[in-house]
C-alpha positions as CSV (number, residue, x, y, z in Angstrom):
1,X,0.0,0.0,0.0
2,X,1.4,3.6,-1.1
3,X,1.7,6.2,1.5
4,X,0.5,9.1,-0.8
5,X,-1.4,11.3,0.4
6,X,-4.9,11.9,-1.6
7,X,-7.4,14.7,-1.6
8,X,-10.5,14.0,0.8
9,X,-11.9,17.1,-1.5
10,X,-11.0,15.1,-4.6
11,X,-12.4,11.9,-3.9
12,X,-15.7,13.3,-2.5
13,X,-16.3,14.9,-5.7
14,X,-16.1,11.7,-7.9
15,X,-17.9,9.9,-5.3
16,X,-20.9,12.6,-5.6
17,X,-20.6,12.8,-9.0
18,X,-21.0,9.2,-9.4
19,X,-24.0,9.4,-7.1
20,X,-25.5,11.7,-9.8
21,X,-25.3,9.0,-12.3
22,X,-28.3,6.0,-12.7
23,X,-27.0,3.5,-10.6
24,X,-29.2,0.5,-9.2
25,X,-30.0,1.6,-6.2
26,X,-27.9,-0.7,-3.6
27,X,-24.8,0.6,-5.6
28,X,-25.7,4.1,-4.8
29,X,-26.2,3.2,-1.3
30,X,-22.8,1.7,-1.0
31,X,-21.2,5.0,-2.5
32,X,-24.0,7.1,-0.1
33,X,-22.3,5.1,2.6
34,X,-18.8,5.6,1.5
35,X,-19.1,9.3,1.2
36,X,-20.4,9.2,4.9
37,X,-17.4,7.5,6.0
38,X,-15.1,9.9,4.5
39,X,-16.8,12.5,5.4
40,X,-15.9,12.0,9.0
41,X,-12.7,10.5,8.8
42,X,-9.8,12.3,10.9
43,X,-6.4,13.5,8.4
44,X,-3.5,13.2,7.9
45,X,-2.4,16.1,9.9
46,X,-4.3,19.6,10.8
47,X,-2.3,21.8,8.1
48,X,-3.4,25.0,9.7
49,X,-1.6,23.8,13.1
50,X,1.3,22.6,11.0
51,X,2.0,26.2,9.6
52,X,1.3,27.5,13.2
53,X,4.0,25.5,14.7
54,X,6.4,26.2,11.5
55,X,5.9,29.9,12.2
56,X,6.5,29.7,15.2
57,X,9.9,28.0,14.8
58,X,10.5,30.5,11.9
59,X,10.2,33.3,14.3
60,X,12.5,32.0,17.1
61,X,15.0,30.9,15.1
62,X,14.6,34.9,13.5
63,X,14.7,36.0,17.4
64,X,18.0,34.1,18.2
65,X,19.3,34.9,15.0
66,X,19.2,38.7,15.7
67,X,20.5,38.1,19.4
68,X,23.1,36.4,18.0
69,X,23.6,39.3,15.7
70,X,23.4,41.5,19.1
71,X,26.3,40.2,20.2
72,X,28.6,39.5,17.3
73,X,28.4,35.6,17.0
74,X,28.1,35.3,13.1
75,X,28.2,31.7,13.1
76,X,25.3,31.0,15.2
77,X,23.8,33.7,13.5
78,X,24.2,32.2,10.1
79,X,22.7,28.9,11.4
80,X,19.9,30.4,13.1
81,X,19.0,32.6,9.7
82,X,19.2,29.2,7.4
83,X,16.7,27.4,10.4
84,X,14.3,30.3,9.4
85,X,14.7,30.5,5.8
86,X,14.3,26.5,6.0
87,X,10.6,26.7,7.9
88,X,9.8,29.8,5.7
89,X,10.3,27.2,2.7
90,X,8.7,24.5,4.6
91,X,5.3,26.3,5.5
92,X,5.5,27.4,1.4
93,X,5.5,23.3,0.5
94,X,2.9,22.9,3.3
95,X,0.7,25.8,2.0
96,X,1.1,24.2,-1.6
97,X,0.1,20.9,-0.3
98,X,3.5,19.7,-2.0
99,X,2.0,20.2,-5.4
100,X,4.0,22.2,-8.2
């Protein structure tokens, strides 16, 4: 079994759409009962508490990377400014749902 990840969104469509087509009727209560079950299924992950947290990070690694600044330590500087660029990136793949 793959570990993709698929759109709940995606799949309810064809499911309704299906739905919409003349079907005998214990077929269409099969798919009724399918869309009901993924209906209330949990996901994946919560993607708006995902980006939460990644902000978060992004802005304390921003926070040490200006104390660090403060007080002339450029290489923890550096390595805090490349954690933030790297959540900043991160929440963009998250936001896209990792499609181009």
């Amino acid at each position: 079994m793959s570990d993709d990840l698929i759109s709940r969104k995606a799949v309810l469509k064809e499911l309704r759409e299906i739905l919409n087509e003349p079907h005998n009727t214990m077929f269409l209560m099969g798919i009724g009962a399918a869309v009901t079950i993924i209906e209330h299924c949990e996901t994946a992950f919560d993607k708006e508490k995902l980006i939460e947290d990644l902000n978060d990070w992004m802005k304390d690694a921003e926070k040490w990377a200006a104390k660090y600044d403060e007080v002339g330590d450029a290489d923890n500087m550096d390595l805090q400014d490349m954690a933030a660029r790297c959540y900043k990136n991160a929440i963009e793949i998250v936001e896209k749902g990792g499609i181009e």
